[in-house]
VOKOLTI-88588 format. One line per field, with one value per residue: x, y, z of N, C-alpha, C in turn. Coordinates in steps of 0.05 Angstrom, whole numbers, padded with zeros to 5 digits. Each point is the difference from the previous one (the first is absolute). Layout:
! residues N
nc1 = X:...
nc2 = Y:...
nc3 = Z:...
cac1 = X:...
cac2 = Y:...
cac3 = Z:...
cc1 = X:...
cc2 = Y:...
cc3 = Z:...
This chain:
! residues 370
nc1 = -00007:00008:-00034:00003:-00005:-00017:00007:-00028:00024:-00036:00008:-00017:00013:00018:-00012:00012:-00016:-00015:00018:00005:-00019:-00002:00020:-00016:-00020:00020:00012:-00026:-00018:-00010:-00021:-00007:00003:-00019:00017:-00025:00005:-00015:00018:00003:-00020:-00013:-00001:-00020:00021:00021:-00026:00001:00019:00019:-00019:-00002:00020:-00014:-00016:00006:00016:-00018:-00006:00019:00003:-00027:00009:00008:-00020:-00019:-00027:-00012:00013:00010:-00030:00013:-00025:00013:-00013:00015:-00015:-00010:00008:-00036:00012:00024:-00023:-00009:00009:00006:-00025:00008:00025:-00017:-00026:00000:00020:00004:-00012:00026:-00015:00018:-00023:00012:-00017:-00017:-00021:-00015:00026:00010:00017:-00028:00009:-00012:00021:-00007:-00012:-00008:00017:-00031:00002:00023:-00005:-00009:00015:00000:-00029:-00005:00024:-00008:-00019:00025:00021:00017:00009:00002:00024:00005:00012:-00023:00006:00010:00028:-00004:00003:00013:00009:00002:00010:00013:00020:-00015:00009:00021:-00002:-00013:00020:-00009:00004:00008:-00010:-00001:00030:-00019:-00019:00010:-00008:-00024:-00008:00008:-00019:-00004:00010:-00001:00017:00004:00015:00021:00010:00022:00023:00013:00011:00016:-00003:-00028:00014:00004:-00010:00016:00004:00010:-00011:00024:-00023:-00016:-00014:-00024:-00010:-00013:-00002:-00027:-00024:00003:-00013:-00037:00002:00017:-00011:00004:-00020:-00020:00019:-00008:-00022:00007:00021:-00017:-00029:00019:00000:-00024:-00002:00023:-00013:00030:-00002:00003:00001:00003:-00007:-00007:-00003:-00011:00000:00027:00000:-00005:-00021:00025:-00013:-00002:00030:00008:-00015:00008:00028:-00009:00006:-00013:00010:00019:-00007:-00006:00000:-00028:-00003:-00012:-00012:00007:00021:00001:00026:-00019:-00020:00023:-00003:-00014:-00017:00018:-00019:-00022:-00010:-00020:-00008:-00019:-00024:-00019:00012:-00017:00023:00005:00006:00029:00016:00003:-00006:-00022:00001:00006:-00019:-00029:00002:00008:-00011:-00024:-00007:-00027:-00013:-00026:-00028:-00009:00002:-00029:00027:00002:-00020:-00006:00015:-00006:00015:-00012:00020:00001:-00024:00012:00026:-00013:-00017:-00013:-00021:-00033:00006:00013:00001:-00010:-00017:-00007:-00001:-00011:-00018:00000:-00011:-00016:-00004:00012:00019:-00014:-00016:00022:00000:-00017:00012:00027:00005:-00015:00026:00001:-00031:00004:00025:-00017:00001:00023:00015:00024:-00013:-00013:00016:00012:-00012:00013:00017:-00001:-00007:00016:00018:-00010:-00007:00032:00014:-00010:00014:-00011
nc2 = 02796:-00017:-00002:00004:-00030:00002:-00018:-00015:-00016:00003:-00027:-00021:-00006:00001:-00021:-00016:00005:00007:-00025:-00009:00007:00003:-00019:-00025:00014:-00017:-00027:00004:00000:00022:-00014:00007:-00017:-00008:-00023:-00001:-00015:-00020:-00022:-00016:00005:-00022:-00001:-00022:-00008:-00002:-00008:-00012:-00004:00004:00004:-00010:-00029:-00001:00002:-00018:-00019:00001:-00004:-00022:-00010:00001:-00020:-00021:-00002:00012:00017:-00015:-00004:-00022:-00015:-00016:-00020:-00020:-00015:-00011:00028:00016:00005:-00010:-00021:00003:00013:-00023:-00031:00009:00003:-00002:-00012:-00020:00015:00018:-00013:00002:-00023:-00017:-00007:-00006:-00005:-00021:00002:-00017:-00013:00015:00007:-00010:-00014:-00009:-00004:-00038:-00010:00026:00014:00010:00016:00006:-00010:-00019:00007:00003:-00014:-00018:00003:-00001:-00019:-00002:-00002:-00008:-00025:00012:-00020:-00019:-00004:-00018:-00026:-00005:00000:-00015:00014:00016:-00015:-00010:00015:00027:-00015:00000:00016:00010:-00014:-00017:00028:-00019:-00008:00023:00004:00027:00019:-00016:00002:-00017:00025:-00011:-00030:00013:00015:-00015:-00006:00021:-00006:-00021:-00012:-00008:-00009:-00009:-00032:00016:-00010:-00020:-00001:00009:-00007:-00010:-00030:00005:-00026:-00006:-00017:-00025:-00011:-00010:-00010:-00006:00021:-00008:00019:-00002:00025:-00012:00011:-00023:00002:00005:00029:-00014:-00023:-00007:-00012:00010:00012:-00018:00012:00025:00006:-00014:00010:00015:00000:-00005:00025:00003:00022:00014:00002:00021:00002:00029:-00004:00011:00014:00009:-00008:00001:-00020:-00007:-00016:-00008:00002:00031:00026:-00013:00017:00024:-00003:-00028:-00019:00019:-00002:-00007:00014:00001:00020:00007:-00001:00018:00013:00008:-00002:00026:-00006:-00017:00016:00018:-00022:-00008:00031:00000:-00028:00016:-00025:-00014:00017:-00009:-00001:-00020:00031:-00013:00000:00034:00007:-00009:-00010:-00003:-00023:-00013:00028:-00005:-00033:00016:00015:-00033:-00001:00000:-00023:00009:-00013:00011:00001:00009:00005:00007:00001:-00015:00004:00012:-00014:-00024:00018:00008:00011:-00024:00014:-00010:00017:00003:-00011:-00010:-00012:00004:-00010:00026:00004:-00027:-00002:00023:-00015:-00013:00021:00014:-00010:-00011:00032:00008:-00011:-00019:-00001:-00003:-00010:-00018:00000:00004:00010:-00032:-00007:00006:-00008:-00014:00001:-00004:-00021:00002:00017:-00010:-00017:-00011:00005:00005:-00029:-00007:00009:00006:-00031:-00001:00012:-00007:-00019:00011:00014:-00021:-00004:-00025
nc3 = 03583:-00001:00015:00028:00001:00022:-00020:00003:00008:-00005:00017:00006:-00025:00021:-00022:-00001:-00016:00029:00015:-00030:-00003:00028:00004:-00028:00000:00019:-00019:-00025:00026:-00013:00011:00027:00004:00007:00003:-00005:00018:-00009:00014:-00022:00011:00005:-00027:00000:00026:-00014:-00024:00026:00010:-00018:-00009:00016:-00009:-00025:00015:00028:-00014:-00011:00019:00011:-00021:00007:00022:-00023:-00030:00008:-00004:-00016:-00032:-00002:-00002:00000:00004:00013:-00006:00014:-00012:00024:-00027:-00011:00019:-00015:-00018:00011:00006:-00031:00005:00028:-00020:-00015:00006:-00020:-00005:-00028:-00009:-00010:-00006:00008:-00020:00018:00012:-00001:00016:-00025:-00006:00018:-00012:00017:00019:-00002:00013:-00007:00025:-00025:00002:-00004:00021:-00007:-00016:00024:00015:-00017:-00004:00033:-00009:-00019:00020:00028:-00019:-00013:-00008:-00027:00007:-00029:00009:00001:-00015:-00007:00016:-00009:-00038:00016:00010:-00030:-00020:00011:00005:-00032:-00013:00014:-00018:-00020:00009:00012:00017:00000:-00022:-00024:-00007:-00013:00012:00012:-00021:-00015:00025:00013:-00020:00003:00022:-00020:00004:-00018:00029:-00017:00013:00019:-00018:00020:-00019:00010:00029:-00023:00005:-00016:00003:-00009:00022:00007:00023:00023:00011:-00035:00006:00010:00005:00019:-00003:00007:00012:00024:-00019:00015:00008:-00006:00009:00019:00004:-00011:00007:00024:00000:-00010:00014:00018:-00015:00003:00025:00002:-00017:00022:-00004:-00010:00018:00023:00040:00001:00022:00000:00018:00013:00019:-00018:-00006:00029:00005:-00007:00023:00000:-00002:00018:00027:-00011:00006:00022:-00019:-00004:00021:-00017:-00010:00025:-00012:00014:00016:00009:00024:-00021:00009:00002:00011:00018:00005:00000:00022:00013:00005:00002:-00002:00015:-00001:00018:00004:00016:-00013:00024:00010:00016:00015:-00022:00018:00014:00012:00023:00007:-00008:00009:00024:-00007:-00011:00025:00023:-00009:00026:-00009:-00005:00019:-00011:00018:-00023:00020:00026:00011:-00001:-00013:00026:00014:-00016:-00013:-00014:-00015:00028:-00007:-00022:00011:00010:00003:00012:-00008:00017:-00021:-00004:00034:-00004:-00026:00017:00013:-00017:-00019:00018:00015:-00025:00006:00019:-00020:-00014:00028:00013:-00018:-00001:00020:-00014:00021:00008:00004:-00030:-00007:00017:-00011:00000:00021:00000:00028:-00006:-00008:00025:00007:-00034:-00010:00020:00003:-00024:-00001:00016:-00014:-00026:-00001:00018:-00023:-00003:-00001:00020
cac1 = 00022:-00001:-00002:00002:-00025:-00004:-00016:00003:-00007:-00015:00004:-00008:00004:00020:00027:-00002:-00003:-00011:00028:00011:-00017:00000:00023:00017:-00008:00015:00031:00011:-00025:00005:-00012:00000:-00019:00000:-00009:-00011:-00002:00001:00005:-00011:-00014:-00029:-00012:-00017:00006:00001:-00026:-00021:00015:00023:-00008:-00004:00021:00007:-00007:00021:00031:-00015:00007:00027:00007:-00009:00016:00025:00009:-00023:-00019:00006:-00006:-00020:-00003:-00002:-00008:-00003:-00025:-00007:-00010:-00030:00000:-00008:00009:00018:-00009:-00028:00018:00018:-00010:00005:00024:00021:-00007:-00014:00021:-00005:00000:-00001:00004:00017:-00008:00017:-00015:-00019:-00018:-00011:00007:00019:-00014:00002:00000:-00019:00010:-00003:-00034:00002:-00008:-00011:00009:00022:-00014:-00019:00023:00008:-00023:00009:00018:00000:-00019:00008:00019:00001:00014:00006:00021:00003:00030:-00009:-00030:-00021:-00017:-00015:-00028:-00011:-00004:-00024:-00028:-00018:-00020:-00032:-00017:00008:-00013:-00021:-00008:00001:-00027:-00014:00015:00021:00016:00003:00001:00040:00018:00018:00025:00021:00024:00013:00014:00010:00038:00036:00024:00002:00015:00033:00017:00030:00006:00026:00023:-00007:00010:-00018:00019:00005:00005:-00024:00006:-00011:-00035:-00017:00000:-00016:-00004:-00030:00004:-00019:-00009:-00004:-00028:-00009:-00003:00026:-00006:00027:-00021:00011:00025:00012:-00016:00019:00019:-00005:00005:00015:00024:-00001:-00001:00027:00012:00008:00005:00000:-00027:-00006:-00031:00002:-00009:-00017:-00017:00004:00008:00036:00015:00004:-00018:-00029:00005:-00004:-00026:-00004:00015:00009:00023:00004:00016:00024:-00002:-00001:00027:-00002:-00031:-00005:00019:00040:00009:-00009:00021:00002:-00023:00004:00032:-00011:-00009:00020:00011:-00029:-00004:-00029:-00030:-00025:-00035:-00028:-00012:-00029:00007:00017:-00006:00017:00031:00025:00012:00002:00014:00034:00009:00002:00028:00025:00005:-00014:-00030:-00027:-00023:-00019:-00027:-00009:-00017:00013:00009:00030:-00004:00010:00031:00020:-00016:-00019:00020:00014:-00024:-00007:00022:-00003:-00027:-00010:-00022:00003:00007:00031:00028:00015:00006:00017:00025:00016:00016:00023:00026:00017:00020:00009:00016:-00010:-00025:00008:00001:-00029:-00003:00010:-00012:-00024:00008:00003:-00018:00003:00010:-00020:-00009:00025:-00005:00017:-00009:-00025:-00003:-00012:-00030:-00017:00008:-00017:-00032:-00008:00007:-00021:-00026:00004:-00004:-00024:00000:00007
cac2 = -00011:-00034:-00001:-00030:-00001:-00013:-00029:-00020:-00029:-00025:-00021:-00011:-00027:00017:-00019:-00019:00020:00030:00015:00002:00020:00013:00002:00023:00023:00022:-00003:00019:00031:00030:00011:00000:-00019:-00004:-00022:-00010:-00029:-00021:-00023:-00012:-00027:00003:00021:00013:00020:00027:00012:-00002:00014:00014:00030:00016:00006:00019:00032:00006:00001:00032:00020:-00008:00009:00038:00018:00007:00011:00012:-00018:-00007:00015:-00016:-00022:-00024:-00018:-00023:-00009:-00017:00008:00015:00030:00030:-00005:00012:00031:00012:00009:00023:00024:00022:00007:-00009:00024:-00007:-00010:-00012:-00025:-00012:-00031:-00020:-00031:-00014:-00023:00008:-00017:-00012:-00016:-00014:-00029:-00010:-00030:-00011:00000:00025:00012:00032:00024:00021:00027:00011:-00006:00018:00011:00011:00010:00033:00018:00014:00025:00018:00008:00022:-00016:-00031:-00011:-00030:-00003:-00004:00002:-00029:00004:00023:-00003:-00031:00014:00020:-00017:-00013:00019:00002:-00023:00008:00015:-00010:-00029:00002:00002:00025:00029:-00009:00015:00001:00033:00002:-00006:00024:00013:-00019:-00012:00034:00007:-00027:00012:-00020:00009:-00023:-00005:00007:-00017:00002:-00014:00009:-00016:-00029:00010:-00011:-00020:-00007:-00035:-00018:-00019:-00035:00000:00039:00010:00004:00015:00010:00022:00007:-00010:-00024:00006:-00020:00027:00000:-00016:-00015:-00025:00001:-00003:-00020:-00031:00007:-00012:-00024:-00018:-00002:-00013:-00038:00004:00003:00020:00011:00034:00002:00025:00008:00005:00026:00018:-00003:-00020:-00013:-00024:-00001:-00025:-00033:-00017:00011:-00006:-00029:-00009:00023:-00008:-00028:00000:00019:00017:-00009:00018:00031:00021:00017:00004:00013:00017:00001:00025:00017:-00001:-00027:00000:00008:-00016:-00025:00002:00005:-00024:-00010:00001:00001:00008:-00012:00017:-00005:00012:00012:00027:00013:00031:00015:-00022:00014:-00023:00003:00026:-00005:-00023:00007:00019:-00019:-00017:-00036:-00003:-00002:-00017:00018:-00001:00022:00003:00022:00029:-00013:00014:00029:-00009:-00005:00014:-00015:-00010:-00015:-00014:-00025:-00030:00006:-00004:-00033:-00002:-00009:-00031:-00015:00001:-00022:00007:00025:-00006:-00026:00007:00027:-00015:-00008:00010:00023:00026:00019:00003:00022:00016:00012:00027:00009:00026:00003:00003:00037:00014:-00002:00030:00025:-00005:00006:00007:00028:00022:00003:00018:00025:00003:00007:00016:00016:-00001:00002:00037:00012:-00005:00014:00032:00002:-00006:-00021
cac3 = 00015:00019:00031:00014:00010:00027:00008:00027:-00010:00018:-00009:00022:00005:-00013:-00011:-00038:-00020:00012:00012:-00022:-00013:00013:00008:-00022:00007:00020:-00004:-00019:-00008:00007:00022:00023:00008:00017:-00003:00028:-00012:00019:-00017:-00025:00011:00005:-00016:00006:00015:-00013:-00013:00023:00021:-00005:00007:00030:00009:-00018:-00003:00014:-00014:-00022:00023:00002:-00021:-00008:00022:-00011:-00019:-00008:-00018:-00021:-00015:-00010:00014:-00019:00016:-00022:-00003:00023:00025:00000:00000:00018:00033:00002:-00008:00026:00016:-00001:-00011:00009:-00001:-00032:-00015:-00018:-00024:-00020:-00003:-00021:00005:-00009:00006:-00008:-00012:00016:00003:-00010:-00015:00015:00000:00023:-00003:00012:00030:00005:-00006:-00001:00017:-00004:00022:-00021:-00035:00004:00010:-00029:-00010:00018:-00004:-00039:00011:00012:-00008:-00013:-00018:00001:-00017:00005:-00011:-00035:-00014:00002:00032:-00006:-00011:00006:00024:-00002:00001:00022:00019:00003:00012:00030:00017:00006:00018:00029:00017:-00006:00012:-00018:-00008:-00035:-00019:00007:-00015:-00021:00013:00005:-00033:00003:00020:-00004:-00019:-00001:-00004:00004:00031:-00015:00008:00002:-00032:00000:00001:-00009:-00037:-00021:-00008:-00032:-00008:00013:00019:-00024:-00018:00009:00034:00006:00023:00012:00017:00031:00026:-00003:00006:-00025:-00022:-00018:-00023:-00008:-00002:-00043:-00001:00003:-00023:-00023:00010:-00016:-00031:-00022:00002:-00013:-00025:-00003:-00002:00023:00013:00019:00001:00030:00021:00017:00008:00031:00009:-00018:00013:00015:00027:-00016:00002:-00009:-00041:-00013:-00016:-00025:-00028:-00010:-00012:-00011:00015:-00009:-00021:00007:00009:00021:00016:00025:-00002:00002:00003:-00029:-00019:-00008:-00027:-00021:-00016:-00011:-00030:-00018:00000:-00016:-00028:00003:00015:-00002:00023:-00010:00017:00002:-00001:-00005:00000:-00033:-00006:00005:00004:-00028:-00013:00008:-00009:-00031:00001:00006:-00024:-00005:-00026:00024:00007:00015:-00017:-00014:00014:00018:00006:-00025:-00031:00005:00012:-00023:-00026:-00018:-00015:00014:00009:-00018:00009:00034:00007:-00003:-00001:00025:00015:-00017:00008:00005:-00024:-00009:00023:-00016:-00014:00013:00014:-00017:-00021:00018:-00010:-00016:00015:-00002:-00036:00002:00015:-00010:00007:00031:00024:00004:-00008:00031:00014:-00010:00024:00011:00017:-00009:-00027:00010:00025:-00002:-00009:00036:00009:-00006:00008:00028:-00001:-00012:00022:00024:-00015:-00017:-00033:-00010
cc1 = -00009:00010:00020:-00028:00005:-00019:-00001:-00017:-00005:00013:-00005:00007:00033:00016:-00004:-00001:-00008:00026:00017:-00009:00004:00033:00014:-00016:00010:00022:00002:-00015:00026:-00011:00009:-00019:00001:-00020:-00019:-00008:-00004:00008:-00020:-00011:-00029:-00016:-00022:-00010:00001:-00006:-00026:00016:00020:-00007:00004:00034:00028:-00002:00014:00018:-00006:00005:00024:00005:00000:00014:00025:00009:-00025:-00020:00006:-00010:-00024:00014:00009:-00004:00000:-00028:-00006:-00008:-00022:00003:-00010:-00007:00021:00008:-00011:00027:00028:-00005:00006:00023:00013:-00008:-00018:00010:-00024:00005:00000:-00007:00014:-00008:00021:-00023:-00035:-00017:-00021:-00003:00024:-00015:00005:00010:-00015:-00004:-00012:-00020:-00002:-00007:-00009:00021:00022:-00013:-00015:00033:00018:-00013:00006:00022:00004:-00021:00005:00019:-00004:00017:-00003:00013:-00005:00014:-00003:-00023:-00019:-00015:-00017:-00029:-00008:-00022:-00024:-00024:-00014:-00014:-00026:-00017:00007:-00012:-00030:-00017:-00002:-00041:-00011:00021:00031:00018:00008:00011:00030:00010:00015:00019:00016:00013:00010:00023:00027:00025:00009:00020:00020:00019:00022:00007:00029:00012:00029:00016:-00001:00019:-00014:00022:-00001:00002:-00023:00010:-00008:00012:-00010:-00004:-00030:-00008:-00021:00004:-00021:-00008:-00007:-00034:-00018:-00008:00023:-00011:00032:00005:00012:00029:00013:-00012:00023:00019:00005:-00004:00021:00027:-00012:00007:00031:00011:00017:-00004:00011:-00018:00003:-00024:00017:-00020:-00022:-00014:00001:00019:00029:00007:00000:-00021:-00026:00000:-00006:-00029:-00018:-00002:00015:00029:00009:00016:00021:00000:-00001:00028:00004:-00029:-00008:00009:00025:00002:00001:00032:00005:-00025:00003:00033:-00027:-00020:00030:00009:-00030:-00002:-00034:-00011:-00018:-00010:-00019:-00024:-00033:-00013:00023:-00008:00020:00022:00027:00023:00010:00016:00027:00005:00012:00031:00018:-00007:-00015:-00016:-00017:-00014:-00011:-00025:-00005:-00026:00017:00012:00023:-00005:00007:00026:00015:-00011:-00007:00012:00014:-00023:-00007:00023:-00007:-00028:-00005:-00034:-00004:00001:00023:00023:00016:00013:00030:00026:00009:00021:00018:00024:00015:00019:-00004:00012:-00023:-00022:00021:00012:-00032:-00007:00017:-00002:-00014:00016:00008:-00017:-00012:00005:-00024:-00009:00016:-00006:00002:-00023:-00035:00003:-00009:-00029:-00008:00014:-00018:-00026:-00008:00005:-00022:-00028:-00003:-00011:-00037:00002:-00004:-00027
cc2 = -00023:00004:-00024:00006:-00012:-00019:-00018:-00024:-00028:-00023:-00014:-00030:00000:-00030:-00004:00032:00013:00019:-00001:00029:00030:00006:00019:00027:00024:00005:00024:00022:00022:00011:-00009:-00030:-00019:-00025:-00009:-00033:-00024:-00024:-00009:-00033:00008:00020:00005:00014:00026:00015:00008:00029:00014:00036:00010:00001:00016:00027:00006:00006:00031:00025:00012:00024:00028:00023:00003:00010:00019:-00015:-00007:00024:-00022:-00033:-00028:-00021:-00029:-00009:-00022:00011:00006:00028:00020:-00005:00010:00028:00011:00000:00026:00031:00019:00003:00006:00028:-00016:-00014:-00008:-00036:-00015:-00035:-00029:-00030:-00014:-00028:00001:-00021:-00003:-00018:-00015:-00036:-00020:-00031:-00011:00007:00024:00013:00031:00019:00024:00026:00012:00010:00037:00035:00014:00016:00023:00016:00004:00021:00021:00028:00033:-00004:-00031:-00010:-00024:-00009:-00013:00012:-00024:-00008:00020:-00006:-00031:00013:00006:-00024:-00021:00019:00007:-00030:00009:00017:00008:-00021:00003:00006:00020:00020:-00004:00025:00010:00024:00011:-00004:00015:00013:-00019:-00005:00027:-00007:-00022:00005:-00030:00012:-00033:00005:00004:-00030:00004:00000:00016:-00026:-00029:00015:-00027:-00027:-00013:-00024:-00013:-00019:-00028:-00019:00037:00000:00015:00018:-00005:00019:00011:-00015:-00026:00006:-00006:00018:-00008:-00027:-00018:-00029:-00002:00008:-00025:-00027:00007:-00016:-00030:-00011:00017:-00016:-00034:00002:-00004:00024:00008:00026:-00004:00022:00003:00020:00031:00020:00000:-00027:-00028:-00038:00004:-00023:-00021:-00022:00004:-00011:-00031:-00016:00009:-00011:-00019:00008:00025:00011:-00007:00019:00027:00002:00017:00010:00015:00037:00021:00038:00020:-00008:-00034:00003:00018:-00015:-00026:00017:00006:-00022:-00015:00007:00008:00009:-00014:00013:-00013:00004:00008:00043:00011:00033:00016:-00022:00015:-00020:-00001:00018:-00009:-00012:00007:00022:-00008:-00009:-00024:00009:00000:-00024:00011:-00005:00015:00019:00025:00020:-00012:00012:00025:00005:00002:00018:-00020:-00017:-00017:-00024:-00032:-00020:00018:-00010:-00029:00006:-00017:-00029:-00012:00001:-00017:00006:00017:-00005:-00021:00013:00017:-00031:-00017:00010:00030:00021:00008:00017:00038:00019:00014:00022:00018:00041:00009:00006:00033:00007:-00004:00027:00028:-00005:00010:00016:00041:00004:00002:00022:00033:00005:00001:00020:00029:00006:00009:00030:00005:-00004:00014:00024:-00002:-00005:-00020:-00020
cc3 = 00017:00025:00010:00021:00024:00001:00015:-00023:00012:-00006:00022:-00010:-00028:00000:-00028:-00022:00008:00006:-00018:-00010:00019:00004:-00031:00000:00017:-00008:-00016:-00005:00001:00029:00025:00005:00035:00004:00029:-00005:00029:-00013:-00015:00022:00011:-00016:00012:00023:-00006:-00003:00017:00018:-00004:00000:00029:00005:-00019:00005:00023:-00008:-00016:00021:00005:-00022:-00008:00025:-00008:-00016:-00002:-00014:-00024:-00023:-00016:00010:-00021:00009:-00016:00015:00016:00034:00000:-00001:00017:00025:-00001:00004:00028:00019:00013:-00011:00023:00005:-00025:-00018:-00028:-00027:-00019:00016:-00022:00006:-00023:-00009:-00016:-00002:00012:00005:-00010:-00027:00004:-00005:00026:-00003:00004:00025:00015:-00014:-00009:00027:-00007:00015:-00012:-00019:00013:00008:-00032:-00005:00005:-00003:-00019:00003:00003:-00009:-00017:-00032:00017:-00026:00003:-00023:-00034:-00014:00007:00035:-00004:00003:00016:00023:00008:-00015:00020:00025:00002:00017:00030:00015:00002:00016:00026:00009:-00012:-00002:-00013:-00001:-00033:00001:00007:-00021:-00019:00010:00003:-00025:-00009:00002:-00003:-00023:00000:00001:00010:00016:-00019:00012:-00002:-00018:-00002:-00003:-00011:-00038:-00019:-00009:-00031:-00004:00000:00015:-00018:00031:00010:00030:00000:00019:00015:00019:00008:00018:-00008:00018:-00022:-00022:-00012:-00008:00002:-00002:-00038:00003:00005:-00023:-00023:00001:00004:-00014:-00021:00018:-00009:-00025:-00004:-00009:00025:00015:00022:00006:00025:00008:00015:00008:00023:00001:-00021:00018:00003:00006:-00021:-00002:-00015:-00031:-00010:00002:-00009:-00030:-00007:-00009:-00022:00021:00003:-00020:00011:00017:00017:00009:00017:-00010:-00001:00010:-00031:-00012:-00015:-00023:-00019:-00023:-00014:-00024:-00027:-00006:-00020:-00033:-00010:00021:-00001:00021:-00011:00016:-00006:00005:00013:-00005:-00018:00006:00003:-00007:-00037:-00018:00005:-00016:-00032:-00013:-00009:-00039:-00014:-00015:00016:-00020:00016:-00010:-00007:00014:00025:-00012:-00029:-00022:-00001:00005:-00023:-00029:-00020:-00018:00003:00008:-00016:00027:00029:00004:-00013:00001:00025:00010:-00025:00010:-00012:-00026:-00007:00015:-00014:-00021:00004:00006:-00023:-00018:00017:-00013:-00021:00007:00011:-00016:-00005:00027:00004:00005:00019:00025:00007:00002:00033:00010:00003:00028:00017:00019:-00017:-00027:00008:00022:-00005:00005:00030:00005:-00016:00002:00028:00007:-00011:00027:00015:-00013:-00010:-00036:-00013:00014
């Protein structure tokens, strides 16, 4: 018979896909949850300090609803500061840890110097943990192959003999997404309708999106194209010295409210990503739902995203954006005849058809079976 469980759910940087991910988790668990959370800013704050005031709010909490039955921590903390901090209240919970992404394989920018100290704070908490879920396979294995080296590179008194245990202890379980309320569109915009739905950052690579864009607009092809999502260009002034004259072409920029971004994907015709990295694509799933054709590198978390069978008209080789975006845009209807099934085959992300797989997993852990 199906417990309800008394979970407590870490989130110390609760915006963009952490608070997407955490918020659908509550909407549709079977269980008792209990969101503990600090705004989505100063990560690496976060990752340095969010334990001591976590475990306050963790306090709070356990005076209200009791200790936990088990723990679900997303990964922008210091676990086992967290553990130290609340061990003489929180009791003994199972700990699951949540990597939604991680630093050592995170691509730096020039501009910005690696941080061992982060990179060491991951380390500890896949240590610590008692389970470590991560949202792909491909975060998985990017992960675990680099760790031997890493944890060889210190002074003395290395952590190698952890590793086996730690890859034990390691599950894909992928991020649920919203996907109810996006419906699947049948037309095409004229001119087509281009999407870019992530971070205006240099792990997204948005630099080759705009070189795209220009040389097919000298080329005269038509489209249009809109920029969305965090930290993506707002101010008129920026877009234009972004995107020169290509910004007569865009249709919308910046961040939109969830009922204005779920009217503009029911309008996209293309997806584009020329992302350096990708843990799994939330962004992308919505996009592929609504109906668009992907332009994606064959590469990251995308081969795993999209099934195989869809794999010849979704993936570009790594320097054929431009290519694959010529031919999608010249003939749209027939590019969505060739995916033809992907926007259902989306649905397997869905909130309502992933939730069994946590919700059970986390009863089982609690019982021992799992």
């Amino acid at each position: 018979m199906a417990r309800n469980l008394n979970v407590f759910l870490l989130e110390p940087f609760h915006s963009g896909s952490h608070r997407a991910w955490a918020e659908g988790l509550i909407k549709h668990t079977r269980h008792d949850i209990s969101l503990i959370s600090h705004p989505g800013s100063f990560w690496r704050w976060r990752v340095r300090g969010s334990a001591l005031t976590m475990a306050e709010r963790t306090q709070e909490v356990v005076s209200q609803k009791g200790k936990p039955d088990i723990v679900l921590a997303s990964g922008m903390i210091d676990l086992a500061a967290w553990l130290g901090f609340t061990k003489r209240f929180v009791g003994d919970p199972q700990v699951v840890l949540y990597q939604h992404e991680n630093q050592l394989t995170y691509p730096v920018s020039p501009s910005q110097s690696s941080d061992d100290s982060m990179k060491f704070v991951n380390w500890k908490n896949m240590a610590i943990a008692d389970q470590i879920w991560f949202n792909s396979n491909f975060h998985k294995v990017s992960l675990l192959e680099v760790l031997p080296e890493f944890l060889k590179n210190v002074p003395d008194m290395p952590h190698s003999h952890r590793l086996e245990q730690v890859i034990e202890k390691t599950h894909v379980v992928p991020v649920g997404v919203e996907l109810s309320e996006i419906e699947c569109a049948d037309g095409v915009e004229n001119p087509p309708l281009i999407l870019w739905n992530h971070r205006w950052e240099y792990d997204k690579n948005p630099k080759a999106f705009i070189r795209s864009l220009m040389e097919l607009n000298e080329e005269g092809i038509r489209f249009s194209f809109a920029v969305t999502g965090e930290n993506s260009p707002k101010d008129f002034e920026a877009i234009k010295s972004q995107f020169g004259r290509l910004s007569e072409f865009m249709v919308s920029s910046g961040y939109l409210p969830r009922s204005e971004y779920i009217s503009l994907l029911s309008k996209t015709d293309v997806v584009v990503s020329s992302s350096m990295h990708e843990f799994f694509g939330i962004s992308v799933v919505e996009a592929l739902s609504a109906g668009a054709v992907p332009v994606l590198p064959k590469r990251l978390s995308y081969p795993e995203v999209v099934p195989e069978q869809w794999h010849d008209f979704a993936f570009y080789s790594d320097e054929g954006i431009t290519d694959r975006l010529r031919e999608v845009l010249k003939d749209v209807e027939s590019w969505k005849k060739n995916v033809a099934g992907l926007a259902e085959a989306m649905r397997r992300f869905d909130w309502v058809n992933v939730i069994k797989l946590y919700d059970d997993r986390l009863e089982e852990i609690v019982s021992g079976s799992f």
